[in-house]
C-alpha positions as CSV (number, residue, x, y, z in Angstrom):
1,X,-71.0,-69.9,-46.8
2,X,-71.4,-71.7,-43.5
3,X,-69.8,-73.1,-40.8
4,X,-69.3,-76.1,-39.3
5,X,-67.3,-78.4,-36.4
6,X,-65.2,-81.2,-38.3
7,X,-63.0,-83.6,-36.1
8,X,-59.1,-83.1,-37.3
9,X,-56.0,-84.1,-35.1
10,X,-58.0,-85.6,-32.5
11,X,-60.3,-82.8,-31.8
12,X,-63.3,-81.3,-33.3
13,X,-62.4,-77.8,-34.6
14,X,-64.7,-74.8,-36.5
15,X,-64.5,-74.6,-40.1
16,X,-65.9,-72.2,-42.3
17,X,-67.1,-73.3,-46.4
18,X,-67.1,-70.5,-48.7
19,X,-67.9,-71.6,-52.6
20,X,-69.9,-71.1,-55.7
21,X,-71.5,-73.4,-58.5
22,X,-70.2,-73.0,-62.0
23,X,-72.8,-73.5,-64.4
24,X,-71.8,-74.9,-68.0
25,X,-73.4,-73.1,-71.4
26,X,-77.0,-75.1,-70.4
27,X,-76.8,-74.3,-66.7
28,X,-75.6,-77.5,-65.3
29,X,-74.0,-77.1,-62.2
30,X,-70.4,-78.3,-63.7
31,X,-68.2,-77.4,-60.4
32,X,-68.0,-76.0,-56.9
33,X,-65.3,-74.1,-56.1
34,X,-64.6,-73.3,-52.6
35,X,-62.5,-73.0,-49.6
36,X,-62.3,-74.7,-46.3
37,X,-61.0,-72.0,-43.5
38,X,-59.7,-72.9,-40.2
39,X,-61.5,-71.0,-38.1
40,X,-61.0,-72.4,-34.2
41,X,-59.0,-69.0,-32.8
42,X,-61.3,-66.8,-34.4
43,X,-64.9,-68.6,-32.9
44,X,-62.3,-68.7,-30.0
45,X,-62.0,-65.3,-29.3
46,X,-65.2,-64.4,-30.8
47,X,-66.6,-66.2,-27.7
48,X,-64.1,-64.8,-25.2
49,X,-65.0,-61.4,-26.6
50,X,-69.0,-61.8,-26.6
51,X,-68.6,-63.0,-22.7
52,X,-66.5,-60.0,-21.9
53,X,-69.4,-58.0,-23.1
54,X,-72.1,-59.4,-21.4
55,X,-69.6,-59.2,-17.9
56,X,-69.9,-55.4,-18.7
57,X,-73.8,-55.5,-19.3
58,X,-74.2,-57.5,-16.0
59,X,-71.6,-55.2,-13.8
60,X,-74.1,-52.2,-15.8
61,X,-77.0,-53.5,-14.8
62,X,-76.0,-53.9,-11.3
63,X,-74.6,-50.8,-11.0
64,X,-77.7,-49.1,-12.1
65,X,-79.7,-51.0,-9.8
66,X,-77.6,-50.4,-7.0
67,X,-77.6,-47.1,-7.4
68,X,-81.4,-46.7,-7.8
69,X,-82.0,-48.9,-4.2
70,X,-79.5,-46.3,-2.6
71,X,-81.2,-43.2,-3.9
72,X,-84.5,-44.6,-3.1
73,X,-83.4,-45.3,0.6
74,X,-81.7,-42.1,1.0
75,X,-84.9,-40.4,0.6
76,X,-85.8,-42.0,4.1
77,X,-83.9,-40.3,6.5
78,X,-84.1,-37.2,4.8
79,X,-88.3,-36.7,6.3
80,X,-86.8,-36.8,10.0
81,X,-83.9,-34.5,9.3
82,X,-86.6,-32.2,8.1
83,X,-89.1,-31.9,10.7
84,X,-86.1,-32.1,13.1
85,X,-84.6,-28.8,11.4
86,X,-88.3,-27.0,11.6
87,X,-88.6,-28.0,14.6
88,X,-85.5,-26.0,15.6
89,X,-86.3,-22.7,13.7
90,X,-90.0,-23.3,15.8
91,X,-88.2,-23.6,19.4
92,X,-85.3,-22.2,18.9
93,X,-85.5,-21.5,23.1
94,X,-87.3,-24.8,24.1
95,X,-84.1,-26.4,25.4
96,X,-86.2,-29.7,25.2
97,X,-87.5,-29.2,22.2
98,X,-83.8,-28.4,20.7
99,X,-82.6,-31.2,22.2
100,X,-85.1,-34.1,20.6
101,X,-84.6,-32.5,17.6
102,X,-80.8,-32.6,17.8
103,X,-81.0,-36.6,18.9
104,X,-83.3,-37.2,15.6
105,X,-80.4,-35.0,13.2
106,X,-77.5,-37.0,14.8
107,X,-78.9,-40.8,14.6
108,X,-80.5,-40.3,10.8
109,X,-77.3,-38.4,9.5
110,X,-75.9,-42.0,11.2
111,X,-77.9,-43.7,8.9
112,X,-76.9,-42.0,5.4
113,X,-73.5,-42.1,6.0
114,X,-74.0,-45.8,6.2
115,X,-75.1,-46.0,3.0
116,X,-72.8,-42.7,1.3
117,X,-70.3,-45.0,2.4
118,X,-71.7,-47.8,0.4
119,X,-71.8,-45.2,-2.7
120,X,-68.0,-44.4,-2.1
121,X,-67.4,-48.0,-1.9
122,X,-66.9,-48.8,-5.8
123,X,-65.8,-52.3,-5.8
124,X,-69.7,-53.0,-4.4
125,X,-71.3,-50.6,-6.6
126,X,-70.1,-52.1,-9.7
127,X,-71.1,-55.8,-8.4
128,X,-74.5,-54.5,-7.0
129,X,-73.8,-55.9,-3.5
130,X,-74.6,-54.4,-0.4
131,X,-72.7,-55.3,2.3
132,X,-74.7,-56.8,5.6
133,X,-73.5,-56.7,8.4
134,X,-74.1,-59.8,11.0
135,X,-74.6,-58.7,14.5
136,X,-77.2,-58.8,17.5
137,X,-79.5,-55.7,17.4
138,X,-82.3,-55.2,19.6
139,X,-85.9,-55.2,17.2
140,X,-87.1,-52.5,19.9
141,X,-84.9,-50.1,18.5
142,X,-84.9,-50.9,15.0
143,X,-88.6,-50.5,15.4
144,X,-88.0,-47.2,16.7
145,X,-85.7,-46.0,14.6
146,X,-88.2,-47.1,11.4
147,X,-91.0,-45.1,13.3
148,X,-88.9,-41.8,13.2
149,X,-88.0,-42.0,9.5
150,X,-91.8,-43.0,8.5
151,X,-93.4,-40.6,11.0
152,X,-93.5,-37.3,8.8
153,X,-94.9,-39.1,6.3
154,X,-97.6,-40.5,8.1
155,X,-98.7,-37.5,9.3
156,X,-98.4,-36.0,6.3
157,X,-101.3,-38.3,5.2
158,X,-103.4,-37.9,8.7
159,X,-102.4,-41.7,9.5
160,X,-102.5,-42.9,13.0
161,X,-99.9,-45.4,14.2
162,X,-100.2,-48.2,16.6
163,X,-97.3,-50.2,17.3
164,X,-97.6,-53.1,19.0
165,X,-95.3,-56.5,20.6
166,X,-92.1,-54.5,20.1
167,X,-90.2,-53.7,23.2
168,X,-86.9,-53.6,24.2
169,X,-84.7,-56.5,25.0
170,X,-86.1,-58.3,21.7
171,X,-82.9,-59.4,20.3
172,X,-82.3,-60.8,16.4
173,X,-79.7,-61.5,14.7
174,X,-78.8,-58.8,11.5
175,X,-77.9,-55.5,9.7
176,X,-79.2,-52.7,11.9
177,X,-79.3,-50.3,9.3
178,X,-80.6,-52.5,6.9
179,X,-83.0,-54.1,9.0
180,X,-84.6,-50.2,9.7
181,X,-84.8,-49.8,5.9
182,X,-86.8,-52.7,5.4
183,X,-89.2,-51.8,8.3
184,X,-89.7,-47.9,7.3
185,X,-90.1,-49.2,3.7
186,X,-93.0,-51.4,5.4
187,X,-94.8,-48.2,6.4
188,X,-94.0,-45.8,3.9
189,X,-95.4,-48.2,1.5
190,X,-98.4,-48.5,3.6
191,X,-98.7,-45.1,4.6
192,X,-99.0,-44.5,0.4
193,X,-101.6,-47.3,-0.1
194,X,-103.7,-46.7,2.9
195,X,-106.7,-43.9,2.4
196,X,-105.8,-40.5,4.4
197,X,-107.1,-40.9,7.9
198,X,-106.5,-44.4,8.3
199,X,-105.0,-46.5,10.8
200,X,-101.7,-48.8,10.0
201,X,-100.5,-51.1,12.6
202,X,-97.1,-52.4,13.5
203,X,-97.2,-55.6,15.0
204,X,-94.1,-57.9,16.5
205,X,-94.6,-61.0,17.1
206,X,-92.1,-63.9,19.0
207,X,-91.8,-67.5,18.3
208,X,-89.5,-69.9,19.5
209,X,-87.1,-69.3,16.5
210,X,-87.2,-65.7,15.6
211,X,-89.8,-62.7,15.8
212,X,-92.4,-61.4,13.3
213,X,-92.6,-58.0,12.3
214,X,-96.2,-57.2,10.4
215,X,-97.5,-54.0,8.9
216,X,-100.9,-53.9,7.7
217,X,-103.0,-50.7,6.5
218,X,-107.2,-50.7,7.1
């Protein structure tokens, strides 16, 4: 059995040989009986099918990964909420105290909403694309904002922070909330590689294009 492409009507189509050898009394091969199938629809939607299943893999497979990149980031501004929420139970009378901690709860329950709202948006989970938003943010403030999510971490692991070149006014063209998750994901990661005690700077740098943004670890 095997198959084939043979040229009929103008057009080459799948065929499909199915046979066998009849021997005679001495074991000659005497005959070959067989078929010829027509078998263009069925390769046809053999192919149709076998595309249709790799689609699904593909819309899997980005799904999964989509899904993993959010839980990972959501992890972020979860460290801020918490030190802001011990901070209150610690000052619950420090009017000041209450009040920092308040800004911190408000701007990173900002931030996962953001993305929840990415989760509940299932036409982009199911292609795997985040949506960016295009708009001019000032790097001052995503700098800041990256700081606060990273900060319990780094002093978790006894890291001191110098941040240097960013300032306000310093404006770039991008996703705000993305932009933060790329810059606390910068110093988390160095924060995890860098010995306990060490120093991890934050550097921003301006040309005449765009700005740098550097972490480095000692």
């Amino acid at each position: 059995r095997c198959q084939y492409r043979v040229f009929r009507d103008g057009a080459y189509r799948w065929v499909e040989a199915c046979g066998m050898v009849e021997l005679d009394a001495r074991g000659a091969p005497v005959r070959f009986p067989g078929v010829l199938l027509d078998i263009e629809e069925r390769r046809r939607i053999e192919s149709e099918r076998d595309r249709m299943i790799e689609a699904l893999r593909l819309a899997d497979r980005r799904k999964d990964e989509f899904l993993a990149m959010l839980a990972h980031e959501l992890r972020n501004p979860l460290a801020p909420i918490g030190t802001a929420a011990q901070l209150l139970r610690m000052a619950p009378g420090n009017e000041a105290a209450v009040g920092k901690a308040a800004e911190i709860i408000a701007r990173q329950v900002g931030h996962m909403t953001q993305m929840v709202d990415d989760l509940l948006d299932v036409s982009r989970v199911t292609r795997g694309l985040v949506k960016i938003e295009q708009a001019p943010v000032d790097l001052g403030d995503i700098v800041a904002a990256a700081v606060e999510q990273a900060e319990p971490f780094l002093q978790s692991r006894r890291h001191r922070l110098l941040v240097e070149g960013a300032s306000a006014g310093m404006l770039v063209t991008g996703d705000r909330h993305r932009l933060v998750q790329v810059v606390s994901n910068l110093l988390n990661n160095a924060a995890k590689y860098t010995p306990p005690g060490g120093t991890i700077t934050l550097s921003v740098a301006a040309f005449a294009d765009g700005l740098l943004v550097r972490v480095s670890g000692n």
